[in-house]
N, C-alpha and C positions, 0 to 999 in steps of 0.2 A: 242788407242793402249794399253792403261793399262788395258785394258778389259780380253786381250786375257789372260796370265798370271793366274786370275782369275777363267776362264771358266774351262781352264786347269784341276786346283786346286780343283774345284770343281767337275767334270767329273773325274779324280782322284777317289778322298774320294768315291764320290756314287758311281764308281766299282767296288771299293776293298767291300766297305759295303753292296755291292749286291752279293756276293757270296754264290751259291746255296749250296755247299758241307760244306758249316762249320754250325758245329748243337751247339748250346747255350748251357748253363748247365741250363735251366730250359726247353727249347727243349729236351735234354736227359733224363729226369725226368716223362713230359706229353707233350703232344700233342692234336689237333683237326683236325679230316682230316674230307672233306663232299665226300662221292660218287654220283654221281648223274648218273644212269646206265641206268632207262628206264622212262618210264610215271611216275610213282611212286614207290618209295623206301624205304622199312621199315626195320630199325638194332631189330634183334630178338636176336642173343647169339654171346659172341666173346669166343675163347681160343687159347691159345699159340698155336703158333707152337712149338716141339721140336726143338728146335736149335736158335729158337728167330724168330721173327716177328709172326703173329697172322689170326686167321682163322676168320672172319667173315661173320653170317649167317644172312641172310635175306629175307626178301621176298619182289618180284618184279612184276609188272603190267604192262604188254606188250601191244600192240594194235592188237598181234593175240589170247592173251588172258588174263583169265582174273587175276587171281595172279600166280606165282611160286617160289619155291624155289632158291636163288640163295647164292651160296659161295665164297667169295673174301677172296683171300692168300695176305697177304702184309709179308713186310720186321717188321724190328723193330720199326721203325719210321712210317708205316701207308701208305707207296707207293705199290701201288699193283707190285703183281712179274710173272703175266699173267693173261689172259683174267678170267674175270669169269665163272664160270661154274654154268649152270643151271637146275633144277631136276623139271618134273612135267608132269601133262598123259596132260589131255583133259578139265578139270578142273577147279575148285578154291583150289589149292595146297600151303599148308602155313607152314614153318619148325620154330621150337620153341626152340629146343636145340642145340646143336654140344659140340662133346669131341673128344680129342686125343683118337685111338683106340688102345689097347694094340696089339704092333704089327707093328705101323704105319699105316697111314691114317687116316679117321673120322669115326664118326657113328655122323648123325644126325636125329633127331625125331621129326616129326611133321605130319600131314595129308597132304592125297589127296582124291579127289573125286571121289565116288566110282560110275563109269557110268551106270552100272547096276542099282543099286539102287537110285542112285541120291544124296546119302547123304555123310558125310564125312568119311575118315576111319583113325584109327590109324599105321602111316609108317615110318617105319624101312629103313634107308640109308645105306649101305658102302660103303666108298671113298679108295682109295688109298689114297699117300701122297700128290698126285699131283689136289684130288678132283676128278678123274675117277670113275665114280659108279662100285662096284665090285658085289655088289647085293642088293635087297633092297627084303621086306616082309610089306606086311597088314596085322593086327589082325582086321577080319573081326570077331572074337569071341566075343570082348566085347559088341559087336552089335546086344542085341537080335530082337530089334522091326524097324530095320534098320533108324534109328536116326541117328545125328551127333555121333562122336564120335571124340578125339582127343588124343595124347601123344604132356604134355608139359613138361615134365622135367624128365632125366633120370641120373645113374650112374651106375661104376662097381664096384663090390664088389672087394674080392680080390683073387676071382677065377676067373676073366675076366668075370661076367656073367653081364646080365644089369637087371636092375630094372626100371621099367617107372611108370609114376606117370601121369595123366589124369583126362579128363570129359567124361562123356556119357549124352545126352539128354534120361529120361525117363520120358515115360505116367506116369503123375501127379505129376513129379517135372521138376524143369528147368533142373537143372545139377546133377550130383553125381559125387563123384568123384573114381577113381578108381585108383588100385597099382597092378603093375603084375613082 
């Protein structure tokens, strides 16, 4: 009979300390969240959101194919705030950047497979805020002998223009690197 009392007390304490909505002062400071979205999951670039919580890009491996782009919106804390959205043709498609774009929404940069030729191309994303593609573009130019080619890292100046920074495979080196 003295038990009960006890279990009580106990069952008490551990649901008031199991409370999902109260966030620590070393939880409001950093955090670690895991996604696990499809076969395989790679974290490529995070950036704020405007207004707080964070845009994460990565690439993802499905079973109808074989990498793509994917973007996950969370809050402050790292909880997602809708489904992912995902960008990529026919392909091995792999995104390396993401920034806020002036204006609202993203610009992310990284390749997709250029089906014609077989090889990679340098690609241009626009999102809305919500991650909607609003248009995207290949620079099939820096591709003279149609090699891979790739955009890993971009920014804007301060006329909104972008600058990207990359590789190309050329006959009788591995890599160069290139700035457009």
């Amino acid at each position: 009979m003295k038990s009960y009392p006890m279990v009580f007390a106990f069952l008490a304490v551990f649901l008031c300390a199991c409370d999902d909505y109260e966030v620590s002062s070393i939880q409001s400071e950093s955090f670690i969240k895991y996604y696990a979205l499809n076969r395989s999951n790679e974290g490529a670039c995070v950036c704020e959101i405007p207004g707080g919580g964070y845009a994460l890009l990565g690439n993802t491996t499905t079973d109808l194919r074989d990498s793509e782009i994917c973007l996950l919106l969370t809050d402050v804390f790292g909880n997602s705030i809708q489904d992912p959205k995902y960008y990529g043709t026919t392909g091995s498609d792999k995104g390396h950047c993401i920034k806020p774009a002036p204006g609202g929404g993203f610009v992310i940069l990284g390749s997709t497979h250029d089906t014609i030729n077989g090889d990679k191309e340098v690609w241009l994303i626009r999102t809305n805020d919500m991650g909607d593609t609003l248009w995207t573009r290949t620079f099939a130019q820096f591709d003279k002998e149609n090699n891979d080619d790739e955009g890993l890292w971009f920014d804007f100046n301060s006329k909104g223009e972008i600058t990207m920074v990359g590789y190309i495979y050329v006959t009788g080196y591995l890599k160069q690197i290139w700035i457009y």
